[in-house]
C-alpha positions as CSV (number, residue, x, y, z in Angstrom):
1,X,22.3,38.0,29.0
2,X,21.2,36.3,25.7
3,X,18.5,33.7,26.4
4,X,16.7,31.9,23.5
5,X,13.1,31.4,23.5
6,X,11.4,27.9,24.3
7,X,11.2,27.0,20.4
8,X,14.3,27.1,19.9
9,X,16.8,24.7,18.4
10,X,14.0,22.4,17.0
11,X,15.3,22.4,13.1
12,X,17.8,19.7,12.0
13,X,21.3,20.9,10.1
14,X,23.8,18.8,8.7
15,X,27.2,21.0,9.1
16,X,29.7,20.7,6.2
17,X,33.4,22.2,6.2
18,X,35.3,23.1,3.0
19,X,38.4,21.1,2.2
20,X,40.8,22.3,-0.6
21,X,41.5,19.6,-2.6
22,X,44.3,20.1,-5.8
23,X,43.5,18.5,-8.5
24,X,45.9,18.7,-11.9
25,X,47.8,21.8,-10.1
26,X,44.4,24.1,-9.3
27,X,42.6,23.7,-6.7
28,X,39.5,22.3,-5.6
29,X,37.0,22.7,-3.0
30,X,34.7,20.0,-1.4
31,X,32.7,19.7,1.7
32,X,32.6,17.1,4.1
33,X,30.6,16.5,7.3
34,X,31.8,17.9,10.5
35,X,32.2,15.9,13.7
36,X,29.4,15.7,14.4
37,X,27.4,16.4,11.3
38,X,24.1,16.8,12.7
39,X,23.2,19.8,15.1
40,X,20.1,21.2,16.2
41,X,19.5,24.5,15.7
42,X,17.1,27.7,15.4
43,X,16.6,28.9,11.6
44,X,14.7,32.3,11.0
45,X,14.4,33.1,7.4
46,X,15.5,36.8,6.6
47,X,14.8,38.3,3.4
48,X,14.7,37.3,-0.1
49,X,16.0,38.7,-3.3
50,X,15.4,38.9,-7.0
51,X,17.2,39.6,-9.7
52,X,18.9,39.5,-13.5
53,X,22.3,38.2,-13.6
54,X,23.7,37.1,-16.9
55,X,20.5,37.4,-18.6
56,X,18.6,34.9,-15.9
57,X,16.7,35.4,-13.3
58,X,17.4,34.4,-9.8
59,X,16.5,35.0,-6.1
60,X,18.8,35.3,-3.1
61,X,17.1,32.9,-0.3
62,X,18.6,34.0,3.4
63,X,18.2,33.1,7.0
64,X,20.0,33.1,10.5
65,X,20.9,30.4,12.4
66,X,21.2,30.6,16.2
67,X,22.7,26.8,17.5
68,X,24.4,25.9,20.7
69,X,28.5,26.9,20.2
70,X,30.4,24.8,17.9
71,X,34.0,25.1,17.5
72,X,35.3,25.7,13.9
73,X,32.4,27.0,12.2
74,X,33.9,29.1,9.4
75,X,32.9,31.4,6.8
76,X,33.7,29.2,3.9
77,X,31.3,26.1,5.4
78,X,27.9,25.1,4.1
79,X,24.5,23.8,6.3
80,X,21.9,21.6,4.8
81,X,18.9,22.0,6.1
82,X,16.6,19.4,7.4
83,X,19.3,17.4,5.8
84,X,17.5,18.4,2.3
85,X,20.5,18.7,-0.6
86,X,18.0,21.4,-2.5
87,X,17.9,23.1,0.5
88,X,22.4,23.8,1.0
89,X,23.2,27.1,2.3
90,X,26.7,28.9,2.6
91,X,27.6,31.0,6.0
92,X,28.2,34.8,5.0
93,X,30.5,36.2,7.6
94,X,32.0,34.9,10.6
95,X,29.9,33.3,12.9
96,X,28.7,35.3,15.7
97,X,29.8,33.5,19.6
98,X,26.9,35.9,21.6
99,X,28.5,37.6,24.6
100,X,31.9,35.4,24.2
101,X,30.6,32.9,26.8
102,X,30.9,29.5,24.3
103,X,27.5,28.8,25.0
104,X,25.3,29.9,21.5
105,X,26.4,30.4,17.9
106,X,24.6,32.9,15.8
107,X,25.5,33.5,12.0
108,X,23.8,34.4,8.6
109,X,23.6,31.7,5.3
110,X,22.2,31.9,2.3
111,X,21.7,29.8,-1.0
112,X,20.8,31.3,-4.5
113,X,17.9,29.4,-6.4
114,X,17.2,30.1,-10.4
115,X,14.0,30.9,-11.2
């Protein structure tokens, strides 16, 4: 069975969800807060990239995020961490519910930052 450790949880996130919003025919997106907005969670920072894109260089910042289960977490949503707006990541994949019991969340963000 998954059990976290005694740290855990101890970072603040602000959860945002995307909304498609049409505006002049295309659409839009924006976030807004969740209900609630504010979770606590574990974040564990997992790599980081560099590269050219465009002639510019830029670095891929990642993490993973373990919190307590949350219904309606989605690929397409955005954290903030330590409710920071440099510091907005967007959830790659589907988030992860450990074993199927609705008791923890686990997933993987990341935010690209220009050098």
């Amino acid at each position: 069975m998954y059990r976290p450790s005694a740290r855990q949880f101890t970072t603040q996130i602000r959860l945002k969800h995307r909304v498609d919003v049409t505006v002049n025919g295309a659409p839009k997106p924006i976030y807004e807060d969740a209900n609630p907005a504010l979770h606590l969670c574990e974040f564990k920072p997992f790599h980081g990239m560099e590269g050219i894109k465009a002639g510019q260089i830029g670095a891929i910042d990642g993490g993973t995020v373990t919190m307590w289960y949350t219904p309606g977490v989605k690929a397409s949503d955005r954290i903030i961490l330590d409710d920071d707006t440099d510091k907005v990541y967007e959830v790659i994949g589907a988030p992860e519910d450990v074993e199927n019991r609705h008791m923890y969340l686990v997933f993987k963000v990341q935010r690209v930052v220009s050098a």
